[in-house]
C-alpha positions as CSV (number, residue, x, y, z in Angstrom):
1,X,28.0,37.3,-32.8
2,X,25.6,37.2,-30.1
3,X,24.2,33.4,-29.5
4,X,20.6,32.8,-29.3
5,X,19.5,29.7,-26.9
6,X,16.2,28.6,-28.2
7,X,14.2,26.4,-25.6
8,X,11.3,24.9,-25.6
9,X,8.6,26.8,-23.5
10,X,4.7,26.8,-23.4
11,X,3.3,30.0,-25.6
12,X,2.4,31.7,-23.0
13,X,6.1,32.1,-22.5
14,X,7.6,35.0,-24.5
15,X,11.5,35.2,-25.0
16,X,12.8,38.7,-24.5
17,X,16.5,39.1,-25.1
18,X,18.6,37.4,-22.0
19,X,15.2,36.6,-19.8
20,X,11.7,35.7,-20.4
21,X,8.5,37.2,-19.4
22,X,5.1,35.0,-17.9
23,X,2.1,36.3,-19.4
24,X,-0.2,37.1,-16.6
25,X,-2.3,34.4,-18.1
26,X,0.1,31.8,-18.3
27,X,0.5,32.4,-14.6
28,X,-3.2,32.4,-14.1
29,X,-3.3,29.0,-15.6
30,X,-0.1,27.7,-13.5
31,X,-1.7,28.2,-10.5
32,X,-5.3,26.6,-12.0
33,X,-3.3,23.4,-12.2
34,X,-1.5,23.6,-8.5
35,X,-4.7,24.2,-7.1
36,X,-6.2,21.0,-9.1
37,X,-4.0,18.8,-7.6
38,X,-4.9,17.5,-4.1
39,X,-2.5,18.4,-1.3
40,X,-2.0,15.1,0.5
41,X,-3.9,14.5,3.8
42,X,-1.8,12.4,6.5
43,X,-3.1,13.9,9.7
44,X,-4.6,11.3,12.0
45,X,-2.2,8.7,10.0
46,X,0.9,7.7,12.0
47,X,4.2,9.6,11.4
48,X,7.6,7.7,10.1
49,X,8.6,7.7,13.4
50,X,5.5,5.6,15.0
51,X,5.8,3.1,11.5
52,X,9.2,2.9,12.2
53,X,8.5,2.1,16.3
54,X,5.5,-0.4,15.1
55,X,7.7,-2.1,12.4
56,X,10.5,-2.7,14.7
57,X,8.4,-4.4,17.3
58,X,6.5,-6.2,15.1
59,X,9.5,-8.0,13.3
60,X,10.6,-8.8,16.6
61,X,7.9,-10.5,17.4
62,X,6.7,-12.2,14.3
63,X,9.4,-14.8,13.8
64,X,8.2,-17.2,11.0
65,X,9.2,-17.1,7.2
66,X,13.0,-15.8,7.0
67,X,12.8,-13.7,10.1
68,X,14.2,-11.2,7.8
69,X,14.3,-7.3,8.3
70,X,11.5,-5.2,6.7
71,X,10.5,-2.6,4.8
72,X,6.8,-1.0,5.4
73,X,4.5,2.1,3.9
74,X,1.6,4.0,4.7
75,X,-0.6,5.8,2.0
76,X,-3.6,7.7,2.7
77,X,-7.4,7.2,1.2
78,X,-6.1,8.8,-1.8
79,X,-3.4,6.7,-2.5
80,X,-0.1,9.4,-1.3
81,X,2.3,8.3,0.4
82,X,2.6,9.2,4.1
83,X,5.4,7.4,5.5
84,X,8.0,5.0,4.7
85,X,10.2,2.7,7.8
86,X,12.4,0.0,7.7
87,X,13.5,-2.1,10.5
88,X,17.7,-3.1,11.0
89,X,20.2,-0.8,11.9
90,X,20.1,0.8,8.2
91,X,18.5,0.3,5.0
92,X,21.0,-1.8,3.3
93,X,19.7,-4.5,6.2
94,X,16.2,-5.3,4.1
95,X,15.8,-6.3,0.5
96,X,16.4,-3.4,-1.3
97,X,13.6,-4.3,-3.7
98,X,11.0,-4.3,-1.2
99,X,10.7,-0.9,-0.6
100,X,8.7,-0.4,-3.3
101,X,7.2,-3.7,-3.3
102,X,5.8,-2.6,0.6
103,X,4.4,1.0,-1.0
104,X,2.4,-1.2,-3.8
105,X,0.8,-3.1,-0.9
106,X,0.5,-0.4,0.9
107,X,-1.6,1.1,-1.9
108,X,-3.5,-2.4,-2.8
109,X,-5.0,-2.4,1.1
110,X,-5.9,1.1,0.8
111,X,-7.6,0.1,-2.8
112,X,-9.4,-2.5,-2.3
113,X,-11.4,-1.9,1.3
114,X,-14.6,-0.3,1.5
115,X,-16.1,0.7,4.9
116,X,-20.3,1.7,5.8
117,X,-20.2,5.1,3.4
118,X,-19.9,2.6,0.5
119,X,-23.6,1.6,0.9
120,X,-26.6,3.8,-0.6
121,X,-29.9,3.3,-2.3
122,X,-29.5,-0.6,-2.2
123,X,-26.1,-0.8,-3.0
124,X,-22.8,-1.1,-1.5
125,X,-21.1,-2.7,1.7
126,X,-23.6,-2.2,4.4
127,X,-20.6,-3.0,7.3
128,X,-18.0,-2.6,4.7
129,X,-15.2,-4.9,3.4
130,X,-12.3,-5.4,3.9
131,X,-9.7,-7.2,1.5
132,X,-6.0,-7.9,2.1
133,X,-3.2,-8.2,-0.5
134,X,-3.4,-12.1,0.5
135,X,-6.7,-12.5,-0.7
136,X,-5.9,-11.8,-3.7
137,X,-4.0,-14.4,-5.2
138,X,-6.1,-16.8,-5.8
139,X,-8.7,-14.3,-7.5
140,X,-5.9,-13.1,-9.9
141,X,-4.9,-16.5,-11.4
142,X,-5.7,-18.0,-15.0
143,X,-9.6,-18.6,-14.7
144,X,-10.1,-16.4,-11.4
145,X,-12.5,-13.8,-11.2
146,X,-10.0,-11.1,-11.2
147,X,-8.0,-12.0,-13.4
148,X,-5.9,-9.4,-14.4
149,X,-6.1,-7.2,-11.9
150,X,-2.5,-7.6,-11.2
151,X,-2.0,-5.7,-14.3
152,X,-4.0,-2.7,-13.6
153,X,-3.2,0.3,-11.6
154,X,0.6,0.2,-12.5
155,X,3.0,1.5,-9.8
156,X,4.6,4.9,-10.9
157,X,8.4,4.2,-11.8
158,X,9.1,8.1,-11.6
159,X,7.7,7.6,-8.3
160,X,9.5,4.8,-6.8
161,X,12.7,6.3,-7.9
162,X,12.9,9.3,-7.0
163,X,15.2,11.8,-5.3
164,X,18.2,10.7,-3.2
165,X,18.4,7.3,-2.1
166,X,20.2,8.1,1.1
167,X,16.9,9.6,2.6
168,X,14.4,6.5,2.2
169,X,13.2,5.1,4.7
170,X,13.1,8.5,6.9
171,X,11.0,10.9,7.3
172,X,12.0,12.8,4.2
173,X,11.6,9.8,2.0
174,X,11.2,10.9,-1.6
175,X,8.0,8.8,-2.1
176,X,6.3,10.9,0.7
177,X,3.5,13.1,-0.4
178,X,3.3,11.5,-4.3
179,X,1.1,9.0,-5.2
180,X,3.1,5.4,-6.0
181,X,0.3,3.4,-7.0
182,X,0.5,-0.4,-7.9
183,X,-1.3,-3.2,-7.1
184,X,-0.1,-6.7,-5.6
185,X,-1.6,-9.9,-4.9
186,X,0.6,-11.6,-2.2
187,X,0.3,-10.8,1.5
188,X,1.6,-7.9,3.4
189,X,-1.0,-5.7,2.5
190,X,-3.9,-4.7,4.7
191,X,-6.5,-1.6,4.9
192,X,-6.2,1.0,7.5
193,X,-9.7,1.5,10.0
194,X,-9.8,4.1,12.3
195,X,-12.4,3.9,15.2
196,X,-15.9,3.7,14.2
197,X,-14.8,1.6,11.2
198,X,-14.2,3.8,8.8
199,X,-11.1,3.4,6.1
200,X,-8.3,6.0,6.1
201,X,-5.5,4.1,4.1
202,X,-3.7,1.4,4.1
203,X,-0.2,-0.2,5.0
204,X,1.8,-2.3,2.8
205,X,5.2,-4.4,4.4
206,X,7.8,-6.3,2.3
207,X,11.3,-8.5,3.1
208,X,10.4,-11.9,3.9
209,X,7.9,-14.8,2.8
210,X,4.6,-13.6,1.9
211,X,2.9,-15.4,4.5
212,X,5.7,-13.7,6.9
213,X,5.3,-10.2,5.3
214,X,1.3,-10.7,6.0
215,X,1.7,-11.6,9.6
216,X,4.1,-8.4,10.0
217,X,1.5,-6.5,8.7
218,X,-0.9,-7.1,10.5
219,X,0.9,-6.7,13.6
220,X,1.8,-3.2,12.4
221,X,-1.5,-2.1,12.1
222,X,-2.1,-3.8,15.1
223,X,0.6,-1.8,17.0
224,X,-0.6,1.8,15.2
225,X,-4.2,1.1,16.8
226,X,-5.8,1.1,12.8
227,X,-7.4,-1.7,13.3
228,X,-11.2,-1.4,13.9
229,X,-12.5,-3.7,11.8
230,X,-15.1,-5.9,14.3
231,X,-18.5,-6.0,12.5
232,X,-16.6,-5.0,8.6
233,X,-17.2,-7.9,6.3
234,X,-14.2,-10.2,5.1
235,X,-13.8,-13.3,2.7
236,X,-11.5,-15.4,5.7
237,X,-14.8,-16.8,7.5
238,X,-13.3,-15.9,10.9
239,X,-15.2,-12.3,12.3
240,X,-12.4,-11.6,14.4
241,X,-10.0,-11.6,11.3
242,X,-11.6,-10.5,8.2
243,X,-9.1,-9.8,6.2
244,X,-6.8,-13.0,7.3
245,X,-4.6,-15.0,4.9
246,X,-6.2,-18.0,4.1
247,X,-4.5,-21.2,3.8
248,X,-7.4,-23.6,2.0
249,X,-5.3,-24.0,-1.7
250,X,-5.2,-27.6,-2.9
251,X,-3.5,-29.6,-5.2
252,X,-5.0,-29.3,-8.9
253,X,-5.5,-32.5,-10.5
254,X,-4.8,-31.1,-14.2
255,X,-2.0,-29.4,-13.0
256,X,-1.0,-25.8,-12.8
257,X,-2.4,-23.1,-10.2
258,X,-3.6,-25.1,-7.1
259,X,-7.4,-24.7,-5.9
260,X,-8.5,-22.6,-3.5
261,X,-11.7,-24.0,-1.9
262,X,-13.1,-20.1,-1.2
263,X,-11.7,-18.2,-4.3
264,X,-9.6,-16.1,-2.0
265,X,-6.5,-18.5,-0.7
266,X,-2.6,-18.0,-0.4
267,X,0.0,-20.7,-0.9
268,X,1.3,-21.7,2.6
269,X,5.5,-20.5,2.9
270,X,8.3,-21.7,4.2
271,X,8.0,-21.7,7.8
272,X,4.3,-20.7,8.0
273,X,2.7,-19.4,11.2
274,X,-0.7,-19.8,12.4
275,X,-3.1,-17.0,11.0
276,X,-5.4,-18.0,14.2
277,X,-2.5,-16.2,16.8
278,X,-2.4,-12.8,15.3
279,X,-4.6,-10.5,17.1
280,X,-8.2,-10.1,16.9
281,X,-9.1,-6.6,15.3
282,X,-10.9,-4.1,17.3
283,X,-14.7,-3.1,17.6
C-alpha cells in the first residue's frame, strides 16, 4: 500500500501526490516577507580582515589585566553582525565564551550612543552621546537608575550558535549578517563614529579583565580610525575621552555594591591600566 507522508506546511501549500505545488499567492507573500527584512549594511565598516589586523595590534600593545588573547565584533547601526576576529594563532587560544560575550558588547556600544541627528524640536543630544559598555555598571546595580537594563534586549541563542564552529572567527563566521543582540554592562564595549561624528556601529572585545577588555577596545577602534568623537558628549568628565572607564567606585558603608561618585563607575581589575594613556579620540 502506497504510504502517505503528511507534513506540516502553511495552507497556501497544496500536497499533490509525490510533490507539492506553491500557490502563486503563497509565493507572493514569501517574497513580502524577504523583502521586509533589512539586508545588512557593512560598507564603510571594516572587514574581518582589518578587525582581525586591529585586534592583533592592539592586544600587543595593551598589556594590563591577564594579557590574554581576544575575541572582538563589529555590528552595524542596526545591530547585524559585520565581522568577527580573534587574536592567537587559532581560536582555541581565547576564552571560548567570549565570543559571544564580545558580539553583546559589540551590540551594547552600538545601542546605547547617539550622535547630532538625535536632536530636533528641543529634544535630543545636540553633540551627541556617547556611552561605553563600562559606564554602565554602576547604572545597572540594585538602586541605579538603570536598573535592569542588563535584562533587556536578550542576546539571540539561535544566533550565537549557529552554523559550524570551525568558521568563527573568519570571515564567514556564522553570526555575520544576523542580528545577535544582547546587552552588557562591563567594559569592552564602545560605539563606532565615523568622521563628522556621526554613529555607524559599534565594537564589542572579550578575553581578559574588564578593565583590560575596555582598554583593548578602545585601541581597536582606535586602530580602525572610528573614532571621531571630539566635541560628542560623555559621562567620564575628560573631553578627550568621553566614553572612558571610570574608576571613582567607593567602598559602601552598608555594605554591598560600592559607590560610584558619578553614577557611571567600573570596579578597578587586577592589574589595572591608566584610562588617561589610551588615545585621545579624533575631531
Amino acid at each position: 500500500m502506497k504510504q502517505v507522508l503528511h507534513i506540516a506546511v502553511p495552507a497556501a501549500v497544496v500536497l499533490l501526490g509525490a510533490g507539492f505545488l506553491v500557490s502563486r499567492k503563497a509565493t507572493a507573500q514569501a517574497a513580502s516577507v524577504a523583502a521586509a527584512i533589512p539586508v545588512p549594511q557593512c560598507s564603510g565598516l571594516p572587514t574581518q580582515a582589518e578587525l582581525a589586523a586591529a585586534l592583533e595590534s592592539a592586544t600587543v600593545t595593551e598589556t594590563s589585566g591577564l594579557n590574554n588573547q581576544m575575541w572582538a565584533t563589529i555590528v552595524n547601526r542596526d545591530g547585524f553582525v559585520c565581522a568577527v576576529a580573534f587574536s592567537g594563532v587559532n581560536r582555541a587560544a581565547q576564552w571560548p565564551g567570549s565570543r559571544d560575550i564580545a558580539a553583546q558588547k559589540a551590540n551594547t556600544g552600538n545601542a546605547f550612543c547617539l550622535d547630532s541627528s538625535s536632536f530636533s524640536n528641543g529634544s535630543g543630544q545636540p553633540n551627541g552621546l556617547a556611552l561605553s559598555s563600562a559606564n554602565l555598571y554602576s547604572a545597572v546595580q540594585p538602586g541605579g537608575s538603570l536598573f535592569g537594563l542588563q535584562h533587556s534586549n536578550p542576546i539571540d541563542p539561535t544566533v550565537a550558535y549557529l552554523g559550524n564552529p570551525a568558521l568563527e572567527g573568519t570571515a564567514n563566521d556564522p553570526m555575520v549578517g544576523q542580528r545577535i543582540g544582547g546587552v552588557n554592562v562591563f567594559g569592552g564595549g564602545l560605539g563606532l563614529y565615523a568622521a563628522g561624528q556621526v554613529v555607524v556601529g559599534g565594537v564589542g572585545v572579550s578575553g581578559d579583565t574588564a578593565c583590560a577588555d575596555h582598554f583593548i577596545a578602545w585601541r581597536v577602534r582606535h586602530a580602525l580610525g572610528l573614532d571621531h568623537l571630539a566635541g560628542v558628549a560623555g559621562v567620564s568628565g575628560d573631553s578627550a575621552h568621553p566614553d572612558n572607564i571610570i574608576f571613582d567606585i567607593t567602598p559602601n558603608p552598608n555594605g554591598g555594591t560600592g559607590i560610584s561618585a558619578g553614577g557611571f563607575g567600573h570596579p578597578t581589575c587586577i592589574n589595572t591600566g591608566n584610562p588617561a594613556s589610551l588615545p585621545a579620540v579624533q575631531p
